[in-house]
Residue, then its C-alpha position, 0 to 999 in steps of 0.5 A: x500500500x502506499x500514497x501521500x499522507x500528511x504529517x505534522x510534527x507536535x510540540x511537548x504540549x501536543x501542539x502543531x510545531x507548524x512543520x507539515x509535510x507530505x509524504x509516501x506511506x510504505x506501510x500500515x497496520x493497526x500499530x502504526x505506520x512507515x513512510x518515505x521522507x526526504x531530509x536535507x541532512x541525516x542530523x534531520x532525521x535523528x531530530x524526529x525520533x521521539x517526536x510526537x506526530x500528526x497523520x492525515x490519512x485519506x479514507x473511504x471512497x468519498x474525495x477528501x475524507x480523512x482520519x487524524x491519528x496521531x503517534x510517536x516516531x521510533x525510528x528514522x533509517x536512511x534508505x542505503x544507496x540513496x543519500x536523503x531518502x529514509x524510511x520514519x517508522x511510527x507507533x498510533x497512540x491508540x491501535x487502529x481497528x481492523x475496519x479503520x485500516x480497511x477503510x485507509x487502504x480504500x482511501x490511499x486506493x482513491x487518490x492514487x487511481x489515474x483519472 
C-alpha cells in the first residue's frame, strides 16, 4: 500500500510545531505506520525520533475524507544507496481497528487511481 499522507510534527504540549509535510506511506497496520521522507541532512532525521506526530490519512471512497491519528516516531533509517531518502517508522497512540485500516487502504486506493 502506499500514497501521500500528511504529517505534522507536535510540540511537548501536543501542539502543531507548524512543520507539515507530505509524504509516501510504505506501510500500515493497526500499530502504526512507515513512510518515505526526504531530509536535507541525516542530523534531520535523528531530530524526529521521539517526536510526537500528526497523520492525515485519506479514507473511504468519498474525495477528501480523512482520519487524524496521531503517534510517536521510533525510528528514522536512511534508505542505503540513496543519500536523503529514509524510511520514519511510527507507533498510533491508540491501535487502529481492523475496519479503520480497511477503510485507509480504500482511501490511499482513491487518490492514487489515474483519472
Amino acid at each position: 500500500v502506499s500514497g501521500r499522507v500528511t504529517t505534522t510534527l507536535l510540540d511537548n504540549s501536543g501542539r502543531s510545531s507548524g512543520a507539515r509535510s507530505n509524504v509516501e506511506l510504505y506501510d500500515i497496520c493497526e500499530g502504526g505506520i512507515s513512510y518515505l521522507a526526504r531530509f536535507s541532512s541525516r542530523e534531520n532525521g535523528r531530530a524526529l525520533l521521539g517526536r510526537k506526530i500528526e497523520i492525515l490519512l485519506p479514507t473511504g471512497t468519498v474525495p477528501g475524507t480523512t482520519a487524524r491519528v496521531f503517534g510517536d516516531i521510533l525510528a528514522v533509517k536512511g534508505l542505503g544507496g540513496v543519500e536523503d531518502d529514509y524510511s520514519v517508522h511510527l507507533q498510533f497512540s491508540e491501535l487502529m481497528a481492523e475496519d479503520q485500516v480497511s477503510e485507509v487502504i480504500a482511501g490511499l486506493r482513491r487518490d492514487t487511481k489515474v483519472v
